[in-house]
N, C-alpha and C positions, 0 to 999 in steps of 0.2 A: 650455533644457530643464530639466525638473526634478529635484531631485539627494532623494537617498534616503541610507539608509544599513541596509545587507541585513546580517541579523544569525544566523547558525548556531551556539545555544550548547548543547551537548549533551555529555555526559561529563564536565561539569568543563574542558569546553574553550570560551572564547567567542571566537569569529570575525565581524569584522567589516569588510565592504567599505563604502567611503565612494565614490560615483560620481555622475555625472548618467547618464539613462537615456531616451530618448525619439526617435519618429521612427524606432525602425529603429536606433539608434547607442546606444553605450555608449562611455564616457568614465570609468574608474577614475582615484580622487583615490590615495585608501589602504587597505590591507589591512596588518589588526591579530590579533593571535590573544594570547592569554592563556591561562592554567591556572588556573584557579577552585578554590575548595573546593566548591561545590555548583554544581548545574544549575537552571536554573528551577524552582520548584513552588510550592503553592499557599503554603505556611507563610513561605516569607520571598521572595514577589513583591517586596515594598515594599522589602526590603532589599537584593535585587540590586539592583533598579531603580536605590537610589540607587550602588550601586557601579557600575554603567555608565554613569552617570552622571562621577562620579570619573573611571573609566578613560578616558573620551572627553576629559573637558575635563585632562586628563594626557597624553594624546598630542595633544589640540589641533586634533583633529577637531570642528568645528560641529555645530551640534546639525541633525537632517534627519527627516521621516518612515519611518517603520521598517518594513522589509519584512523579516518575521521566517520561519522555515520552522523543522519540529519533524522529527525522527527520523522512516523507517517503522513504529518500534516502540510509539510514540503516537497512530498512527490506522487505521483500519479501511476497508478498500478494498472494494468490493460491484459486480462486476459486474451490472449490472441487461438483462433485456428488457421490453419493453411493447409494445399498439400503436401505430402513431402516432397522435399528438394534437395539438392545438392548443397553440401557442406557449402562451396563458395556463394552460393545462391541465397543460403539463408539470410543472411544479416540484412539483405536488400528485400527482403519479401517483407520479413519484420518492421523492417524502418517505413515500407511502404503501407504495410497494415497501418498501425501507429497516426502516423500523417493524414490517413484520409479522416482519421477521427478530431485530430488536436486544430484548435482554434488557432495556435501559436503556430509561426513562420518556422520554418525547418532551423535556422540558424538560433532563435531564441530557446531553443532546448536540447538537453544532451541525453539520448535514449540508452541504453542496455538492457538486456535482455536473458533469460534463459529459458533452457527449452526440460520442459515437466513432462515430455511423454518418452514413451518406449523407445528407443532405436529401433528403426523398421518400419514404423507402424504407416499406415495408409494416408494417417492424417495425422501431422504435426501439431504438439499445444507447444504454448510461450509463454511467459510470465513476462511482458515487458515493464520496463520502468521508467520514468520518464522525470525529468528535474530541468527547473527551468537553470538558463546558463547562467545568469545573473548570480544564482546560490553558488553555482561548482565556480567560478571566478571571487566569488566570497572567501571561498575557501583557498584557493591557490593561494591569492595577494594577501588573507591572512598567516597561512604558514610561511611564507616569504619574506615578510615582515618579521615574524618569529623565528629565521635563520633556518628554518625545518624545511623539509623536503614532505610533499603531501602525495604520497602513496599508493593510500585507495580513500575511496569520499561514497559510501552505500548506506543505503537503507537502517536505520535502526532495529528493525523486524527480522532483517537477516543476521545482525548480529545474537538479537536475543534466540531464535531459532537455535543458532550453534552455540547457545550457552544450556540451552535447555536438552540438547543431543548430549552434548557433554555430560552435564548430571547426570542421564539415562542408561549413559553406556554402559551396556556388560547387563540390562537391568528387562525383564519381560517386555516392559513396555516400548524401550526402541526396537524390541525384533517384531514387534506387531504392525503389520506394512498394510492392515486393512482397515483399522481404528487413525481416529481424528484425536489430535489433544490441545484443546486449547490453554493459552497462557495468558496471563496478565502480571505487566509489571506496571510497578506506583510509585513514579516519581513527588519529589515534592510539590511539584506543580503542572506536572504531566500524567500522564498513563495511556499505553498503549492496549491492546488487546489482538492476539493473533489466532488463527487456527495453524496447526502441521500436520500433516499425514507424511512420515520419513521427510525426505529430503525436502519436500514439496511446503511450499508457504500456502496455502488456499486462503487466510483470511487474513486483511494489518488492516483495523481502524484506529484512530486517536478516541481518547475518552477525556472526559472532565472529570476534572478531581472535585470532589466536595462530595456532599449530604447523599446526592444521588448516585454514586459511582457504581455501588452493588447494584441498582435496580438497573443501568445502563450495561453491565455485565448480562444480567440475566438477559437483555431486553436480546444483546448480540446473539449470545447462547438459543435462544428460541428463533429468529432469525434466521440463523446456520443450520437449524436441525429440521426449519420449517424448509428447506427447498432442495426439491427434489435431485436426487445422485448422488448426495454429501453422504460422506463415509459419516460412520457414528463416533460420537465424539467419546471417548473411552475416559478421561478424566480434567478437569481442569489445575494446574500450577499455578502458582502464583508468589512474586519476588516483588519485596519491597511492601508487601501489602499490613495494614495493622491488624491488632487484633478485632477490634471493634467491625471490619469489612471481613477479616475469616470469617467471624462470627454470622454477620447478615448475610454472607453470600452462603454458610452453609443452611438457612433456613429458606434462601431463595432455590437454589439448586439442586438439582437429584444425582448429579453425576459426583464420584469422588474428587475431592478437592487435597493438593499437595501445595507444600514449600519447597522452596529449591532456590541455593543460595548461587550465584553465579561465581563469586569467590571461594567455595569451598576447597576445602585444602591446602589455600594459599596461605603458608604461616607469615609471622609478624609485618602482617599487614594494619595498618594503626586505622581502621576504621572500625565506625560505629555498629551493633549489628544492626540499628533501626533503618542505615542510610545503605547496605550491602545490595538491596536489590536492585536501583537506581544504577547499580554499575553494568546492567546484563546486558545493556548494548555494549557497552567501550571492552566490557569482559570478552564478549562473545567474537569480535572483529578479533582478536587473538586466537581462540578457537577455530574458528573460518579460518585464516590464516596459518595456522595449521593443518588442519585438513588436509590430506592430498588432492582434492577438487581447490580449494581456494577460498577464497573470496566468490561466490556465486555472481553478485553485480557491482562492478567499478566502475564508477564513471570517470575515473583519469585512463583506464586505461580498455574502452568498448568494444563491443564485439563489431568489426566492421566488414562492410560484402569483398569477400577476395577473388582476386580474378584466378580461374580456371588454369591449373595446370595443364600446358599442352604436351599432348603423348610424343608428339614428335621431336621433342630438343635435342633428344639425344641422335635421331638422326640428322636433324639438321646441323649434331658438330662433328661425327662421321664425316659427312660429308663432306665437311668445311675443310676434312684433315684432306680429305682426297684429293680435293678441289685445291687446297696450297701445293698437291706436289704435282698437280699440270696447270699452270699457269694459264694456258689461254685457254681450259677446259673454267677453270676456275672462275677467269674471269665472266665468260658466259652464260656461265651457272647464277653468279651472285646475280647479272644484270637482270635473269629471269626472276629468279627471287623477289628480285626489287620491284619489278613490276607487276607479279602478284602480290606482294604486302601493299602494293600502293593501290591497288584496285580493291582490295580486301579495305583497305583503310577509307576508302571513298565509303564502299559500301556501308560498314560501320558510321561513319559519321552521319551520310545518309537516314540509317536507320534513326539514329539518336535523336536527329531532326525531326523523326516523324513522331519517334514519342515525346519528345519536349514539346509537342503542339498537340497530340493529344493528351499532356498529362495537363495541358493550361483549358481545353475542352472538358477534361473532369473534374476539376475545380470550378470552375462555370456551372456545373450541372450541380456539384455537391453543394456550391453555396444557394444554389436553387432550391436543391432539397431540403437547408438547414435552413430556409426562409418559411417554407413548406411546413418542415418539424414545428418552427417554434410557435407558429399559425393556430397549430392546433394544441388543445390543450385536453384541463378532465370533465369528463362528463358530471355536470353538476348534480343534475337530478337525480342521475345513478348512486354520486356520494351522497347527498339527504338520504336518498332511499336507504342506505347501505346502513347510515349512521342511528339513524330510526328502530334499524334490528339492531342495534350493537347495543342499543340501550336493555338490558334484560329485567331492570326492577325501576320503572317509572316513578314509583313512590318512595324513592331511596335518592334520585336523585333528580335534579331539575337542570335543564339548558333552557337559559334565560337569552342566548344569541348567538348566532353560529357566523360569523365573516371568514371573509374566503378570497382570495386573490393569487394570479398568478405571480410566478418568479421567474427570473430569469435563467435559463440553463447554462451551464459550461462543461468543463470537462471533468472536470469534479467534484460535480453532484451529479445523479439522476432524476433528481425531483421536480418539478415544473408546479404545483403549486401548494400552496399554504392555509392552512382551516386554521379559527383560530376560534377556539369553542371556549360559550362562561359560561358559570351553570354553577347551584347552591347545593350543599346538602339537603335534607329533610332530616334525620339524625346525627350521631354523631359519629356514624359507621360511614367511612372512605370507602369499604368493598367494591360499590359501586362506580367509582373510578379506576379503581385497580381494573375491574371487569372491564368496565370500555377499552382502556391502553392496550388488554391485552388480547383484545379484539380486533384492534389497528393490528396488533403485530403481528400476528397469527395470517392475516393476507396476504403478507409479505410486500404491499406497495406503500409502505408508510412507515416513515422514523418518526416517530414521537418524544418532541423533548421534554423535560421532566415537568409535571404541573405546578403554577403558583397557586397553592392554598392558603387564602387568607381565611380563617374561620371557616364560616360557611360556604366561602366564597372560592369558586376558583376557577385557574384562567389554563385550558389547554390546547398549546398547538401543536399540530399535524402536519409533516411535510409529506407532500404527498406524489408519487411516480404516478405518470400519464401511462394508461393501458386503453386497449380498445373498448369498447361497450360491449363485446362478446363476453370479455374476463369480468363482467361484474356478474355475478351468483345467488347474492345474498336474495330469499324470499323471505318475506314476516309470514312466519307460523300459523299466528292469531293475529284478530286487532288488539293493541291495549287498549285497557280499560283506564280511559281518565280519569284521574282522580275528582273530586268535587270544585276542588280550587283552579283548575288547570283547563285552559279552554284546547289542549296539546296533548301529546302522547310521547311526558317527558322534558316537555318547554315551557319552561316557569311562565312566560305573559303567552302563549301559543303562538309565537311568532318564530318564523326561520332564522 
């Protein structure tokens, strides 16, 4: 079997599994982890390179080709639909989805892609992925510099996927093709969070490590279960994680919560068990890699549009044989030949002409549209209005100022603008805040990041998704009943 060496270097952390991989089986040599002063990037490829280099022949691991994966916070996920089409068709339909969305020139990113629905089905899904070039060039001239040959270069989330199938196998839970199960692994300065239904990835955000991380779990968890279609999430995993966040997240969550070590059954492997779950990516690219599918997304080696096998080759070399044993039959044949390919070729080009001028007419129009999009924003009144009901005990808590501004969009967020609420206690009971966040969340048009409380005091922002004024719902029930000190309903001086 062929031996690799799967590489997860992100944070200033580099992790590296040494295995053979093939057939279905995985065979760990060694798992290595470091603390780096930098992470990959374009300005010193060539000099990590040669420090991984170092590090390798310092622990005395052999040199192997490199199955490398990047953070979720380094590439852009795009649910795609289409109709269906033909095997050579696809890869050009996809690229064409993709592009009418991305801000970036076709050349400054390397796309891959796969496809999550049925064979057959009417309508085509895709899970594309998209990586600016600048990263996958990182990654070349760094293993190049390190003597290595770079392999495959995917997603983190696809490797932990195939670490998390792996512990499952043989187990109720992987033959369950109708339940969602979400995962969380916790690096020492990272954490990802996924959803999987089988084969299928439906959710990869990045998470902040710290104080908040459980109640950011939970926030995801409610999220995914608030919008509508989403299979049910049957239990959460979790590698890498401490005790202190099993603990909180099993008082935050109702769904069962598990462990699952990525490494399991790998013997004298000299790691720690606190630092085991940090390996589920570099682990899981060997898993994939075994697989009989593969690797799901490579960007060294992309799924690209192939041109149409023609039915007729085979008689056009029949004929060819025919045409060599009458010579001047031969030669009049080919001359005809030549002059329908050379009219077929006119036409072709022709055509090509016609759509490189309207594909520069559709970008004309898109960037009209995106001028259009970014024009408009959220309906302000609707959010006071909305924020006013979200408050459910006025006398528990006070908003002393609400500012609000927009943001600017890209491809990698949906949010367009920012609330940015202060407001005191009246007691020493927080419920009150917990209740509003979880009133943002429950809409499903708002990520709320975790509040600053300082004492009494505290400060919350709102990012917030632009919807039309149809999608706002919220009525107040009753009026509230001001308090005596309050000239508001819930606004410490009565001001917006």
């Amino acid at each position: 079997m062929p031996r690799f060496l799967a590489i997860d270097w992100d944070q200033n952390q580099l992790h590296v599994v040494a295995g053979v991989a093939g057939g279905g089986k995985v065979k760990f040599e060694r798992a290595l982890v470091w603390r780096e002063e930098k992470s990959p990037n374009p300005a010193d490829a060539e000099a990590l390179g040669r420090l991984l280099r170092e590090r390798l022949k310092s622990a005395g691991v052999a040199p192997a080709p490199v199955l490398a994966c990047v953070g979720r916070d380094r590439v852009i996920l795009k649910d795609l639909r289409f109709p269906a089409v033909g095997i050579a068709e696809e890869a050009g339909v996809v690229r064409f989805q993709v592009f009418k969305e991305l801000t970036d020139a076709p050349e400054e990113v390397v796309i891959d892609y796969v496809t999550v629905s049925a064979p057959g089905a009417a309508e085509q899904q895709a899970l594309a992925v998209v990586i600016r070039r600048e990263i996958f060039t990182t990654y070349q001239k760094l293993c190049q510099s390190a003597g290595l040959k770079l392999a495959a270069l995917t997603p983190r989330s696809f490797g932990v996927a195939a670490s998390l199938r792996k512990t499952l196998a043989g187990t109720p839970a992987s033959e369950d093709s109708e339940s969602a199960l979400a995962v969380v692994v916790v690096g020492e300065r990272w954490a990802e969070f996924s959803v999987l239904r089988g084969q299928k990835l439906l959710v990869a955000r990045s998470l902040a490590v710290g104080a908040g991380l459980a109640g950011e779990v939970r926030r995801n968890l409610t999220v995914y279960a608030g919008q509508a279609g989403r299979a049910p999430l049957n239990a959460l995993y979790l590698a890498g994680a401490s005790d202190e966040l099993r603990e909180r997240l099993g008082e935050l969550v109702q769904i069962p919560i598990h462990e699952f070590d990525p490494l399991a059954g790998a013997a004298g492997l000299d790691v720690p068990t606190a630092g085991r779950g940090a390996f589920a990516g570099a682990a899981g690219l060997l898993f994939a890699r075994a697989e009989a599918r593969g690797l799901p997304i490579n960007f060294v080696q992309v799924r690209q549009p192939r041109a149409p096998r023609d039915p007729n080759n085979r008689r056009y070399v029949l004929a060819a044989v025919v045409l060599a044993l009458v010579l001047l039959g031969g030669v009049l044949w080919c001359s005809l030949v030549y002059t329908n390919a050379a009219r077929h070729l006119r036409d072709v080009i022709g055509q090509r002409e016609q759509l490189e001028a309207k594909l520069v007419d559709d970008r004309k129009e898109a960037s009209l549209y995106t001028a259009l999009n970014d024009w408009d924003n959220v309906v302000w009144l609707d959010e006071l209005y909305d924020l006013t009901e979200r408050i459910i005990d006025p006398n528990a808590i006070r908003i002393t100022s609400v500012a609000a501004e927009p943001i600017t969009r890209n491809a990698k967020s949906i949010y367009t603008a920012r609330i940015k609420i202060k407001g005191s206690f009246v007691g020493a009971d927080h419920k009150a805040l917990d209740q509003l966040i979880d009133a943002f969340m429950k809409d499903g048009y708002y990520s709320v990041e975790p509040p600053n409380v300082t004492g009494k005091d505290f400060v919350l922002t709102v990012n917030v998704e632009r919807r039309p004024p149809t999608e706002y719902h919220h009525t107040l029930k009753h009026a509230p009943e001001a308090p005596a000190d309050s000239a508001g309903f819930g606004f410490g001086d009565g001001q917006p």
